[in-house]
N, CA, C and O atoms as a GROMACS GRO file, in nm:
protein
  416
    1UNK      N    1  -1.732  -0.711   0.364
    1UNK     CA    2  -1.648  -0.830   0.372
    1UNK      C    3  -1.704  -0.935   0.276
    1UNK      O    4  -1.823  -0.967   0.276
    2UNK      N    5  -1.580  -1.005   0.165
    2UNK     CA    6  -1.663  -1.068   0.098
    2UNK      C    7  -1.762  -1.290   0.172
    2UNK      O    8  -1.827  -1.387   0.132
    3UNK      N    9  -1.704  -1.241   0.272
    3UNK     CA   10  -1.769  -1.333   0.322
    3UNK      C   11  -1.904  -1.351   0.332
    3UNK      O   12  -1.968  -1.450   0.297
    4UNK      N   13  -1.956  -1.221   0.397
    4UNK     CA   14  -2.084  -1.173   0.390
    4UNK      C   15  -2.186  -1.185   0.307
    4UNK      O   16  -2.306  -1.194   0.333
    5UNK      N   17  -2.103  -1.184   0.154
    5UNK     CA   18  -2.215  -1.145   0.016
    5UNK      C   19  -2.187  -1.286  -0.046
    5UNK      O   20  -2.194  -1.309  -0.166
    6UNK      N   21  -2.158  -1.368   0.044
    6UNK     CA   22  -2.167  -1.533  -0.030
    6UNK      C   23  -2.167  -1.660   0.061
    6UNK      O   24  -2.110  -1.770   0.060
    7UNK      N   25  -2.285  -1.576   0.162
    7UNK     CA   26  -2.260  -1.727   0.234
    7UNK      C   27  -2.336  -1.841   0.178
    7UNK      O   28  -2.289  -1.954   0.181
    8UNK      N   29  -2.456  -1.814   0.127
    8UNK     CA   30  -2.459  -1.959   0.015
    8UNK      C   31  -2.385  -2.056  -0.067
    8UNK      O   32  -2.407  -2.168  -0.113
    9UNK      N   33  -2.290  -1.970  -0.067
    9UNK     CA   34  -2.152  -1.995  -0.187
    9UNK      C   35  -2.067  -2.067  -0.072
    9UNK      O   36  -2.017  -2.174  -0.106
   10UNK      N   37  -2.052  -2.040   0.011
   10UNK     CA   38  -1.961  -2.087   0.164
   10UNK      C   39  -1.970  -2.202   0.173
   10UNK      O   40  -1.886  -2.291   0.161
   11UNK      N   41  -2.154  -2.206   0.214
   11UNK     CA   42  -2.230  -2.320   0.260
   11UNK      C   43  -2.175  -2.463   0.188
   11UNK      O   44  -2.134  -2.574   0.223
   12UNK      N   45  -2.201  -2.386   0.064
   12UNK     CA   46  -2.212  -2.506  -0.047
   12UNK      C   47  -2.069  -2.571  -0.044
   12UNK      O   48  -2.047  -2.692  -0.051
   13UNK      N   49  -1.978  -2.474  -0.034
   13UNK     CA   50  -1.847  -2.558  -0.068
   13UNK      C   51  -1.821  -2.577   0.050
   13UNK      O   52  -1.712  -2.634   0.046
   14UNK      N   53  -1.856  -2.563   0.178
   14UNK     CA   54  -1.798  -2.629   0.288
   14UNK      C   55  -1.888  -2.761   0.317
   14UNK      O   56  -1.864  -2.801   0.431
   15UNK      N   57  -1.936  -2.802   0.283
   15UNK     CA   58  -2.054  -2.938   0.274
   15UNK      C   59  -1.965  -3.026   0.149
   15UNK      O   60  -1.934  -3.144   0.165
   16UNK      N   61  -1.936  -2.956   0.038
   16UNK     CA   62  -1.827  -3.012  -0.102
   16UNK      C   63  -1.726  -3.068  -0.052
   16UNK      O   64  -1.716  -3.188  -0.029
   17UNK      N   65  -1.621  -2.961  -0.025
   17UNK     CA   66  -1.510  -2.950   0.000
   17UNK      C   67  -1.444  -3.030   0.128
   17UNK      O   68  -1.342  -3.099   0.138
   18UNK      N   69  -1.548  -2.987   0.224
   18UNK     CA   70  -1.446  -2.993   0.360
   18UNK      C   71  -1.595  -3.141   0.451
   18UNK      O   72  -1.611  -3.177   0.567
   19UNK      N   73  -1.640  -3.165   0.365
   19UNK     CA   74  -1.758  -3.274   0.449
   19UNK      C   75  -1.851  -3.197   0.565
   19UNK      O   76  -1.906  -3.268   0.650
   20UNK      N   77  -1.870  -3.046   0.568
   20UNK     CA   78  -1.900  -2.998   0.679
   20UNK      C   79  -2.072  -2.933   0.593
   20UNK      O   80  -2.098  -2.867   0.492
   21UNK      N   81  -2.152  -2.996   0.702
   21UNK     CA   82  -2.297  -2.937   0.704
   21UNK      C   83  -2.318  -2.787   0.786
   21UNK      O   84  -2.359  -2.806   0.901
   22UNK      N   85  -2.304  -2.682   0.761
   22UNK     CA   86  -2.303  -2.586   0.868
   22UNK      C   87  -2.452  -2.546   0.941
   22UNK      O   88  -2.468  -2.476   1.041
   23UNK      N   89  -2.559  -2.615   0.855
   23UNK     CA   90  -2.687  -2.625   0.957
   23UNK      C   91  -2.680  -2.754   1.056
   23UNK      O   92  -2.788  -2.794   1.100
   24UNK      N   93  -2.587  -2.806   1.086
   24UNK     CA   94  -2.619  -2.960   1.128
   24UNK      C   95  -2.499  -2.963   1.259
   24UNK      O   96  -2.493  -3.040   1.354
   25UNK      N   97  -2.403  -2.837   1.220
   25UNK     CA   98  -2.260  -2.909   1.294
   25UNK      C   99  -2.219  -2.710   1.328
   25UNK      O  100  -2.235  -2.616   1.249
   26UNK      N  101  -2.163  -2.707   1.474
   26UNK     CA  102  -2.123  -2.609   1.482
   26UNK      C  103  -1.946  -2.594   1.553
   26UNK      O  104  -1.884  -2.644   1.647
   27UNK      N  105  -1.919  -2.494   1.440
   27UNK     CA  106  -1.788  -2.454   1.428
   27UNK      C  107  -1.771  -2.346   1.527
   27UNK      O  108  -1.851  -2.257   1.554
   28UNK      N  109  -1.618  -2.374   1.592
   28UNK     CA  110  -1.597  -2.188   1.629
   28UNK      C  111  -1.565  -2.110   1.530
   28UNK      O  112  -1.544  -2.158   1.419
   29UNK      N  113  -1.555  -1.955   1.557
   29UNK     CA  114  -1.590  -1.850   1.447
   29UNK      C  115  -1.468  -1.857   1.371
   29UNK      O  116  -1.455  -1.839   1.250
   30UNK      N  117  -1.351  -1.896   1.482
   30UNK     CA  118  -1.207  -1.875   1.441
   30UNK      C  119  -1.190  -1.974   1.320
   30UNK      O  120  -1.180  -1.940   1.202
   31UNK      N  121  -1.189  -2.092   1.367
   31UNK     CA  122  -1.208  -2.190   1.230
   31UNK      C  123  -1.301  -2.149   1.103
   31UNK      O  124  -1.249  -2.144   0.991
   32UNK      N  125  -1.404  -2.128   1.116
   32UNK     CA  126  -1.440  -2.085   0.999
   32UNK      C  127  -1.405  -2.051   0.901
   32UNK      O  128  -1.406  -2.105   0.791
   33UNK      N  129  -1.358  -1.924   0.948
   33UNK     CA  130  -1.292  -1.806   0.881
   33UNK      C  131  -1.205  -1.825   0.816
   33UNK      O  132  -1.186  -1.782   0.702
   34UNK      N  133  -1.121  -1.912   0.897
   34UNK     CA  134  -0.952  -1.991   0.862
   34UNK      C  135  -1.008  -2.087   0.733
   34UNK      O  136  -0.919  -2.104   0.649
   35UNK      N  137  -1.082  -2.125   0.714
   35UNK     CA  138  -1.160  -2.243   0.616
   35UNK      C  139  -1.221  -2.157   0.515
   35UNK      O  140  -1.189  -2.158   0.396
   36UNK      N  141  -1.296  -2.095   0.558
   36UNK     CA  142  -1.336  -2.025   0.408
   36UNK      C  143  -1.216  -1.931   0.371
   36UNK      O  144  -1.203  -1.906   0.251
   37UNK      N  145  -1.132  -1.880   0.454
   37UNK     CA  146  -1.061  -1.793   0.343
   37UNK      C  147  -0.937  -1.862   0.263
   37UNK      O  148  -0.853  -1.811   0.189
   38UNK      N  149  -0.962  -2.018   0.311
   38UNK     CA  150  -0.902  -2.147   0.161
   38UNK      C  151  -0.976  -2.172   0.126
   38UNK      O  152  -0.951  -2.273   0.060
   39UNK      N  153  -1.147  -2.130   0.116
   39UNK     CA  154  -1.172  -2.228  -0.002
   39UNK      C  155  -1.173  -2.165  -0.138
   39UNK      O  156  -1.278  -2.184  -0.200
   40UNK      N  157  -1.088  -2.100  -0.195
   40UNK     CA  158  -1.100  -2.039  -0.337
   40UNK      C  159  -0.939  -2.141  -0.330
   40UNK      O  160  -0.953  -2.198  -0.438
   41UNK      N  161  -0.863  -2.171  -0.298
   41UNK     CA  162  -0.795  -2.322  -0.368
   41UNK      C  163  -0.815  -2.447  -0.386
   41UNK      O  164  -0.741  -2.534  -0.434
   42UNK      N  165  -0.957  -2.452  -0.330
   42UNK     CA  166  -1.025  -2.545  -0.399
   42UNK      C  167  -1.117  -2.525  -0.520
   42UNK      O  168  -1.180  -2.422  -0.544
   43UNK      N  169  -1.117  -2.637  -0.593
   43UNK     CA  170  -1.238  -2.614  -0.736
   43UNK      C  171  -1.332  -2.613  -0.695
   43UNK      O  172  -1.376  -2.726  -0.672
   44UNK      N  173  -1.427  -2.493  -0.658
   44UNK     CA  174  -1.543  -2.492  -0.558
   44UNK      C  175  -1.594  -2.374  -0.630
   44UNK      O  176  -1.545  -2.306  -0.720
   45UNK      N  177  -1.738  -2.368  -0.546
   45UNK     CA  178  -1.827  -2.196  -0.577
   45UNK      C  179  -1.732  -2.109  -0.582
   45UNK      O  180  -1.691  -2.056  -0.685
   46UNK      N  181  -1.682  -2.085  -0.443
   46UNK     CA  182  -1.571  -1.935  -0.407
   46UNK      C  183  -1.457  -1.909  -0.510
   46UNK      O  184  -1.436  -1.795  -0.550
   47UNK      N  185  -1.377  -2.025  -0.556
   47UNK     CA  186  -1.317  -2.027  -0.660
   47UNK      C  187  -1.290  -1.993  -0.758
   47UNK      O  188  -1.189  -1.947  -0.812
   48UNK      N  189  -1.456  -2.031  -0.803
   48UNK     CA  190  -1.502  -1.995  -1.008
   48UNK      C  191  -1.545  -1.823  -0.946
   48UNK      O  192  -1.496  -1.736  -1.019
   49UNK      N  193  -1.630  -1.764  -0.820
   49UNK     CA  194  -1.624  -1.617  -0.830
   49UNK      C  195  -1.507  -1.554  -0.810
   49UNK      O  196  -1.508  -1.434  -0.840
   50UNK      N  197  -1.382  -1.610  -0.758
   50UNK     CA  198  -1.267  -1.529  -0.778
   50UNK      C  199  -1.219  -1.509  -0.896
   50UNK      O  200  -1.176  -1.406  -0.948
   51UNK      N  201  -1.232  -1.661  -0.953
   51UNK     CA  202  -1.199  -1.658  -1.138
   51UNK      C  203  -1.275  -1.554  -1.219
   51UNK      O  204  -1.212  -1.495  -1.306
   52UNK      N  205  -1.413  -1.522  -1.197
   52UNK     CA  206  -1.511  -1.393  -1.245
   52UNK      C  207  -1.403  -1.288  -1.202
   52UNK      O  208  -1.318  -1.249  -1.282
   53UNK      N  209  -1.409  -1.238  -1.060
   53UNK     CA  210  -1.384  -1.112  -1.066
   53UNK      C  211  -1.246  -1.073  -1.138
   53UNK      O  212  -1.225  -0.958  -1.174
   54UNK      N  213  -1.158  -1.172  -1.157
   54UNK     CA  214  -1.016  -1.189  -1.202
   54UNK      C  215  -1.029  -1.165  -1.334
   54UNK      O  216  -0.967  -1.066  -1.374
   55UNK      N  217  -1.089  -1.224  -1.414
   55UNK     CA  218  -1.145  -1.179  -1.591
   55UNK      C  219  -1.260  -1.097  -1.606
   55UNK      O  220  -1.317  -1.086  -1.715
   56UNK      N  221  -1.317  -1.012  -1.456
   56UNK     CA  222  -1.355  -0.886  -1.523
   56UNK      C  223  -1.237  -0.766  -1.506
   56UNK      O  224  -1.157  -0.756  -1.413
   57UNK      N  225  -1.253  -0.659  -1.652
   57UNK     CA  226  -1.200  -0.540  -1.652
   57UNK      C  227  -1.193  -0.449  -1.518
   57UNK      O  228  -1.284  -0.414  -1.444
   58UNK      N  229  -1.060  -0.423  -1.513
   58UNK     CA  230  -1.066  -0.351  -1.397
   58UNK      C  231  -1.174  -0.197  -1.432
   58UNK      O  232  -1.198  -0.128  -1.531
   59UNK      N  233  -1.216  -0.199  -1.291
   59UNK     CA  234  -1.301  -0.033  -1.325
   59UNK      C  235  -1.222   0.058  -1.356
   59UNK      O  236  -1.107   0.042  -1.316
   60UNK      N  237  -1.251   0.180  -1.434
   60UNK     CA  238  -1.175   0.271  -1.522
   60UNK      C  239  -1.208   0.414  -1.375
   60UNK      O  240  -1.316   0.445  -1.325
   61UNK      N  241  -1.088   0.460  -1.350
   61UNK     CA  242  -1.091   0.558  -1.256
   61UNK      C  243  -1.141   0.672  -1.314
   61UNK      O  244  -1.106   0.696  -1.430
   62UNK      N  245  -1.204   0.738  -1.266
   62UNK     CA  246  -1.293   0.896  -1.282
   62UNK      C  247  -1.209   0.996  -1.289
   62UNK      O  248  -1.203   1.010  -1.167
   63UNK      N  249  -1.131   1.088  -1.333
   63UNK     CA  250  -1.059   1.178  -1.306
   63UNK      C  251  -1.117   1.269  -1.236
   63UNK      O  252  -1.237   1.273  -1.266
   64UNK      N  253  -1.088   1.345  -1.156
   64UNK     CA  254  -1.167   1.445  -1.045
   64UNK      C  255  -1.075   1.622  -1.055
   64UNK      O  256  -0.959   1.637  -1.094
   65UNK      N  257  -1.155   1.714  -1.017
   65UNK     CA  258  -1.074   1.808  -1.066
   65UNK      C  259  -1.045   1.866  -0.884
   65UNK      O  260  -1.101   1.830  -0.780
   66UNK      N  261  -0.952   1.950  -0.904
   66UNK     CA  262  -0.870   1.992  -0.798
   66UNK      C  263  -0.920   2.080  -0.738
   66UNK      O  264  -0.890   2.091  -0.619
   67UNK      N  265  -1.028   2.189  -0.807
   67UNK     CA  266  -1.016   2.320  -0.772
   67UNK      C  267  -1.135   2.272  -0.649
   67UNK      O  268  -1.189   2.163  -0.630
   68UNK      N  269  -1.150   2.412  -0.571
   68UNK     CA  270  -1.290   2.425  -0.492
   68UNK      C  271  -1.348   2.465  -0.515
   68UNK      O  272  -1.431   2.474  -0.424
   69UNK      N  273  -1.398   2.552  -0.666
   69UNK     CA  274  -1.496   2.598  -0.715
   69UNK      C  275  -1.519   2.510  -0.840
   69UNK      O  276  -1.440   2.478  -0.929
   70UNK      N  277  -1.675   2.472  -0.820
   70UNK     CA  278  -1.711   2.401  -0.978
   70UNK      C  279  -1.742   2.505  -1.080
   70UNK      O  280  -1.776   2.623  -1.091
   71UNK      N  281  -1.706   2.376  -1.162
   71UNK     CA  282  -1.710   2.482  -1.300
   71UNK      C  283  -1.805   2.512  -1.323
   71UNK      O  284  -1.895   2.473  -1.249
   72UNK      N  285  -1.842   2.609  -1.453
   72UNK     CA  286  -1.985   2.652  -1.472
   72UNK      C  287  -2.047   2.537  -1.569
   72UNK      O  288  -1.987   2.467  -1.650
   73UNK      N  289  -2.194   2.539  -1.535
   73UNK     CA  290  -2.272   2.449  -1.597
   73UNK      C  291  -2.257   2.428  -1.770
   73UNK      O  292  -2.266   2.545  -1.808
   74UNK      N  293  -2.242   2.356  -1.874
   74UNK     CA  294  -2.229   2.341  -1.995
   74UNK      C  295  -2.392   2.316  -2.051
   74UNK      O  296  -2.478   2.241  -2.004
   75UNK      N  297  -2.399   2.412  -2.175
   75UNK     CA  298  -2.534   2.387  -2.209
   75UNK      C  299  -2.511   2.272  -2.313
   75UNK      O  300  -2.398   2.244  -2.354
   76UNK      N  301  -2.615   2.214  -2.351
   76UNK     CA  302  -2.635   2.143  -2.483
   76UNK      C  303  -2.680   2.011  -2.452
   76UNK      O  304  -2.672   1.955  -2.343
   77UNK      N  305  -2.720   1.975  -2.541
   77UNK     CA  306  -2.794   1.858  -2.516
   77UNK      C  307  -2.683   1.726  -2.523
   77UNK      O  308  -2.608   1.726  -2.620
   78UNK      N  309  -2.673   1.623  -2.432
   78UNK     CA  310  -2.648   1.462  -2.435
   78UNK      C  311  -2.479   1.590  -2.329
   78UNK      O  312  -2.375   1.525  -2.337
   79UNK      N  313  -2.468   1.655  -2.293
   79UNK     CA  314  -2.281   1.706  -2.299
   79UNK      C  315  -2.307   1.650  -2.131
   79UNK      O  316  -2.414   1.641  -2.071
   80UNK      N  317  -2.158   1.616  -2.080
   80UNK     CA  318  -2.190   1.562  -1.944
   80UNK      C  319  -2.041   1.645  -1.857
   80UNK      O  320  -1.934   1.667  -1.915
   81UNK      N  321  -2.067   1.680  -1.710
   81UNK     CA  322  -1.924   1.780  -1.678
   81UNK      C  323  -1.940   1.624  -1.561
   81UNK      O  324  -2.033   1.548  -1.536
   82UNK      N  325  -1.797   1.634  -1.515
   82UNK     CA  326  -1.728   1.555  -1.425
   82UNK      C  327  -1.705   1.647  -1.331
   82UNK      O  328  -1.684   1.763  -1.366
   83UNK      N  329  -1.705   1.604  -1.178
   83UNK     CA  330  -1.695   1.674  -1.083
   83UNK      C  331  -1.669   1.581  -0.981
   83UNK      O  332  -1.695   1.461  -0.989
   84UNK      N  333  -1.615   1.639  -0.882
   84UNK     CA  334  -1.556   1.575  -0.731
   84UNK      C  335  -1.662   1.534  -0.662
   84UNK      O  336  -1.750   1.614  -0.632
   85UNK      N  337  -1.666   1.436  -0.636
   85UNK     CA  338  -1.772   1.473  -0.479
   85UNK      C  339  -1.788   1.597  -0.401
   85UNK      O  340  -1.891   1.660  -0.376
   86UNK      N  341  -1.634   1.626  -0.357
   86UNK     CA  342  -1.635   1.734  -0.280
   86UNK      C  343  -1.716   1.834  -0.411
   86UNK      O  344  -1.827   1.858  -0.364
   87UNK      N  345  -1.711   1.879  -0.508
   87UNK     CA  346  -1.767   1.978  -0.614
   87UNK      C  347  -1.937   1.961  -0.587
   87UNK      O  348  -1.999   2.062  -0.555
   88UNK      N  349  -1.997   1.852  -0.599
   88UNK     CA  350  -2.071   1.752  -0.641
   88UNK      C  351  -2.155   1.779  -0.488
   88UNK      O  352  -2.275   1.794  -0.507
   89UNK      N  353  -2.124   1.786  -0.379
   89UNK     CA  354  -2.216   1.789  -0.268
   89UNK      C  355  -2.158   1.946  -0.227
   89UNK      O  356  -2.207   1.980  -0.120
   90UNK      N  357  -2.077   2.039  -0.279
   90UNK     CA  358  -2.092   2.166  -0.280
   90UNK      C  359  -2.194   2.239  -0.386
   90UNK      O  360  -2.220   2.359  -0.380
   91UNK      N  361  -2.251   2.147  -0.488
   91UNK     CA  362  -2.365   2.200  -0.557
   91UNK      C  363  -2.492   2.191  -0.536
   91UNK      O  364  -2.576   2.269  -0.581
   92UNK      N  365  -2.518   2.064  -0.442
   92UNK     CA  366  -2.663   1.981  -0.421
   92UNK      C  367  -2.577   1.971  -0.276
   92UNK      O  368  -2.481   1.894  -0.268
   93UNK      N  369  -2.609   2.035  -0.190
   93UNK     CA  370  -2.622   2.005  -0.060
   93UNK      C  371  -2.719   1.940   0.003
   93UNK      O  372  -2.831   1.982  -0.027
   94UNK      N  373  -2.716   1.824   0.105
   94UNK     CA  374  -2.803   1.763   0.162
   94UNK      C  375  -2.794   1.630   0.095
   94UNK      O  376  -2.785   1.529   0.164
   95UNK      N  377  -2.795   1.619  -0.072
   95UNK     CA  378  -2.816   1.496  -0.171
   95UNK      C  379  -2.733   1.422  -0.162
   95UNK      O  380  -2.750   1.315  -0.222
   96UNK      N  381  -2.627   1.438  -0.098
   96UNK     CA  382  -2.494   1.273  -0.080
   96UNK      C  383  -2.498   1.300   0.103
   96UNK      O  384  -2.508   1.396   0.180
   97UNK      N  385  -2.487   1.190   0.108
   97UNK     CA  386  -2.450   1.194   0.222
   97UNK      C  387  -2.383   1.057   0.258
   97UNK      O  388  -2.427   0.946   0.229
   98UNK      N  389  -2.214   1.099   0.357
   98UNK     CA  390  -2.148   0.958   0.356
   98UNK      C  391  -2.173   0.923   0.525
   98UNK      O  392  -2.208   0.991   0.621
   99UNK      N  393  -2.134   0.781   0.505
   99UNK     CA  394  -2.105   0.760   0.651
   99UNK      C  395  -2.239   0.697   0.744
   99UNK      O  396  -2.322   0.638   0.674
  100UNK      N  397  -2.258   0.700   0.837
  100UNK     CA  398  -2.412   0.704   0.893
  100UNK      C  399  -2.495   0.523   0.837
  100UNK      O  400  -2.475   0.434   0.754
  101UNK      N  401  -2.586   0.554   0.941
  101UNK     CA  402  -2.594   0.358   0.953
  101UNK      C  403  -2.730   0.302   0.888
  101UNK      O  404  -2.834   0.352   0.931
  102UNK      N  405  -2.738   0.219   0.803
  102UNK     CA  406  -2.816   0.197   0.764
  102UNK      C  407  -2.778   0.140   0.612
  102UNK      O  408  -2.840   0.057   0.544
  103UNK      N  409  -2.666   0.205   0.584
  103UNK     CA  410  -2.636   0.176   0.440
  103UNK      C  411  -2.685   0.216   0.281
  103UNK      O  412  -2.646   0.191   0.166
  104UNK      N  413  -2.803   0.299   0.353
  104UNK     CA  414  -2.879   0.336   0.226
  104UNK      C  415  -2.998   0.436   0.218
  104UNK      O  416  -3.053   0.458   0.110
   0.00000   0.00000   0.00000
């Protein structure tokens, strides 16, 4: 949630923006939420990072192949093969693993 990865950024513009100290003064959760998810219409922190992510390039999608058997390995030096996940943890079993708590 991008709330999460900017509450400094929050802080700051809700002390800017809205006159609110959030070490000093306590909000219910509901309001909050309702408040930060306007403050990118204000000229604030949250704002200028929506403006970033908006003028960066979108990420370029991976093409993935269909089959259930991976292909065979390519020799040579710098050459690179593309593969599925599903391909990709049918070659290296154990080495991906999704899901499960901790994050990392």
């Amino acid at each position: 949630m991008w709330v999460l990865t900017h509450l400094d950024d929050i802080d700051a513009d809700f002390l800017a923006i809205y006159g609110l100290d959030l070490e000093q003064v306590e909000i219910p959760a509901r309001r909050y939420f309702s408040l930060a998810y306007r403050l990118t219409a204000y000229q604030g922190v949250m704002a200028a990072r929506v403006e970033e992510e908006r003028d960066e390039p979108p990420a370029s999608t991976t093409p993935t192949r269909t089959s259930t058997t991976a292909p065979p390995p390519r020799q040579g030096a710098g050459e690179t093969t593309e593969v599925s996940l599903t391909q990709f943890r049918a070659q290296f079993p154990g080495l991906v693993s999704v899901g499960g708590e901790g994050g990392g």
